[in-house]
Each structure stands twice: as C-alpha cells, then as structure tokens.
C-alpha positions in Angstrom: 29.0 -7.0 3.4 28.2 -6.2 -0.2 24.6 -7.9 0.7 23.7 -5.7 3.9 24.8 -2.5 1.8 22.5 -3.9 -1.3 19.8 -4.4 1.2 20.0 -1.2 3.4 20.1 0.5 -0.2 17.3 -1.0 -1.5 15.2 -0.7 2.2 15.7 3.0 2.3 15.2 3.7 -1.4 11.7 2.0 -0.5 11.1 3.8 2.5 12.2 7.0 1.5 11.8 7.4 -2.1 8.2 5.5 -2.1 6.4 8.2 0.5 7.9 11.4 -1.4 7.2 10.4 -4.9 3.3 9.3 -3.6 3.2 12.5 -1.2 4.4 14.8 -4.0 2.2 13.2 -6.6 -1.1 13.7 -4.0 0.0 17.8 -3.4 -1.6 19.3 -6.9 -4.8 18.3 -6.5 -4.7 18.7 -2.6 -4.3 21.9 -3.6 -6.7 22.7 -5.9 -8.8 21.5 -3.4 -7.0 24.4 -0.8 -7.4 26.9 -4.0 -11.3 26.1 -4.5 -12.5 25.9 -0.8 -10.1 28.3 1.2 -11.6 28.0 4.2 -12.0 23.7 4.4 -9.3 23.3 7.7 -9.0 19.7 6.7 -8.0 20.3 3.0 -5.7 23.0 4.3 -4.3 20.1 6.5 -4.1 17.8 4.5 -1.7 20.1 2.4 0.9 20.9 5.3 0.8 16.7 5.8 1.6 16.0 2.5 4.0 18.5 2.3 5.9 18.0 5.4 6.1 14.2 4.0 8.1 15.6 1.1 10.3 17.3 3.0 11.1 14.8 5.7 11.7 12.2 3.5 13.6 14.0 1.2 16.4 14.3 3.5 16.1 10.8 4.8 16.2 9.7 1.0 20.0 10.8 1.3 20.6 7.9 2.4 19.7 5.6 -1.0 22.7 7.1 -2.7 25.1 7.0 0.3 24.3 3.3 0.5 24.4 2.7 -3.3 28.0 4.2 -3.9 29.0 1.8 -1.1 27.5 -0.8 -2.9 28.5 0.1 -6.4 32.0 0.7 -4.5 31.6 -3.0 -2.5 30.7 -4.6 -5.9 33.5 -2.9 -8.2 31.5 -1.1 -10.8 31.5 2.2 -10.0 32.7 2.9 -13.5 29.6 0.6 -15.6 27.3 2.9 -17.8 24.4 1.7 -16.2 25.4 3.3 -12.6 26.7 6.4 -13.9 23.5 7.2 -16.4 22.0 6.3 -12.3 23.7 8.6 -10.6 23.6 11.4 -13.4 19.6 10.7 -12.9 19.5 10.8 -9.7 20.9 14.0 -9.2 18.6 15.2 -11.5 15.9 13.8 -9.7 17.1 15.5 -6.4 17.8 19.3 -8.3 14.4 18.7 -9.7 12.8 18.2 -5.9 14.9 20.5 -4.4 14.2 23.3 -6.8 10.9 22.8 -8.4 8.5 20.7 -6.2 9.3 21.9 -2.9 9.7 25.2 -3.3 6.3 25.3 -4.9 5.0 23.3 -2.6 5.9 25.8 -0.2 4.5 28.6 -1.6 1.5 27.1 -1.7 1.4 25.7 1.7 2.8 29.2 3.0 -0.1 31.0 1.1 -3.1 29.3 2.4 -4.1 28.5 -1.3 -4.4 32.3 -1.2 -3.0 33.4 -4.5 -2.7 30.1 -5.7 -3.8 29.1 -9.3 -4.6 25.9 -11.1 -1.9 27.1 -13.9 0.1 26.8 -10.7 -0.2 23.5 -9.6 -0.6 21.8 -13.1 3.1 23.7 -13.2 3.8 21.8 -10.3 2.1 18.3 -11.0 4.4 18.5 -14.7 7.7 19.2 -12.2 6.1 15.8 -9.9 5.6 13.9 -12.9 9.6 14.3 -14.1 10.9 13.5 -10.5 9.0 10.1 -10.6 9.4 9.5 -13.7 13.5 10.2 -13.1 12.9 7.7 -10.1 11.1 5.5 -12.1 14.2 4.9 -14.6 16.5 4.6 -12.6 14.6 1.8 -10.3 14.5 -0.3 -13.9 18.4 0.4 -14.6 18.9 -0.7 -11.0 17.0 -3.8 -11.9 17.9 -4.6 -15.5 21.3 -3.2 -15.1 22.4 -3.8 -18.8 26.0 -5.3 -19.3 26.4 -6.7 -15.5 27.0 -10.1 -15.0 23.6 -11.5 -13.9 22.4 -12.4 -17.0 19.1 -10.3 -16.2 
C-alpha cells in the first residue's frame, strides 16, 4: 500500500504542482505584454489561460499533501524533521499562492491590464519566485530526506 500512496503522491505532485508553478511563472510577463498592448485579444487570452491554470490546479494540487500524510502516516515517520520542515513549507507555499499570486493574478486578469503596472507584476513575479522556490525545497527534502533510512 505504502508504494501506491508514494506513487499517487508523487504523480499528482507532478501533475499538479508542475503546471502551476510553470503557469504562474509565465503570468508577469504575459502581462506586461496585456499592460503594453491593451488591445492584442490573444495576449489578453493568453492571460485568462494561464491564470485559469493556476487556479485549477491549485485545488487539484490538494491532493499531494493528502497523499503524502498517508504516506508519511503508511511509512511511520510522521514525526522526522525532514517531513515536518515539508509540511511547514508547504503550507507556506500554499498561503503564499493563495494570498499573493492569485489574487494578483486576478486583479490583473479582471482589469484587462487596465490599471496594471510593471511595479505590479515584478511584485507579482518576486511572490512566483518564493512559491517555486518553496516547492523547489521541499521536492529536494522529499528526495534527500536527511536521517531516513535509505542511505540517500
């Protein structure tokens, strides 16, 4: 069992973590392009796409810690320093979506571009940047895992 919850975890933190960290990371200068040409359809497009990526996934990346506490739980180290400094990030990582990147991604998708300034979405490509870089530490804990049993 432990395997199928390792491997559901892993599949979904792929599937869902992946798209919104690569969506989120193309929105700033998606919408500089929205901010520069107002009127370009496809840029404005482009914007709603990436934005309705983030979102979508976002919830569907509830899933990675569901299946990892069921793994953690499965495997018996629910208590290693390794797990909790990955959950602690991880639920930075989803206060940081939930309240800095989408938000602003949604103000900016909501305005057209209209209003929208470059100070604005460097703001928001520095918020991007954390919440990958949050994801991006925790993949390496989840791989290094320092003090398990694995020898890694």
């Amino acid at each position: 069992m432990t395997k199928f919850l390792l491997a559901v975890h892993v599949l979904a933190a792929i599937v869902a973590v992946g798209p919104v960290t690569v969506a989120a990371s193309m929105f700033p200068p998606a919408a500089r392009r929205v901010i520069e040409a107002p009127d370009d359809v496809r840029a404005a497009g482009t914007l709603q796409l990436l934005h309705r990526i983030c979102r979508v996934y976002a919830v569907v990346g509830v899933a990675v810690p569901v299946f990892g506490f069921a793994t953690a739980s499965n495997m018996h180290v629910l208590g290693s320093a390794w797990l909790i400094t990955s959950i602690a990030l991880t639920a930075l990582a989803a206060v940081v979506l939930a309240a800095l990147v989408l938000p602003r991604q949604t103000a900016l998708v909501e305005g057209g571009g209209a209003g929208g300034t470059r100070q604005a979405t460097a703001r928001l490509a520095m918020f991007t940047g954390l919440f990958n870089l949050l994801w991006a530490v925790v993949t390496v804990l989840m791989i290094v895992r320092p003090g398990s049993t694995t020898g890694a």
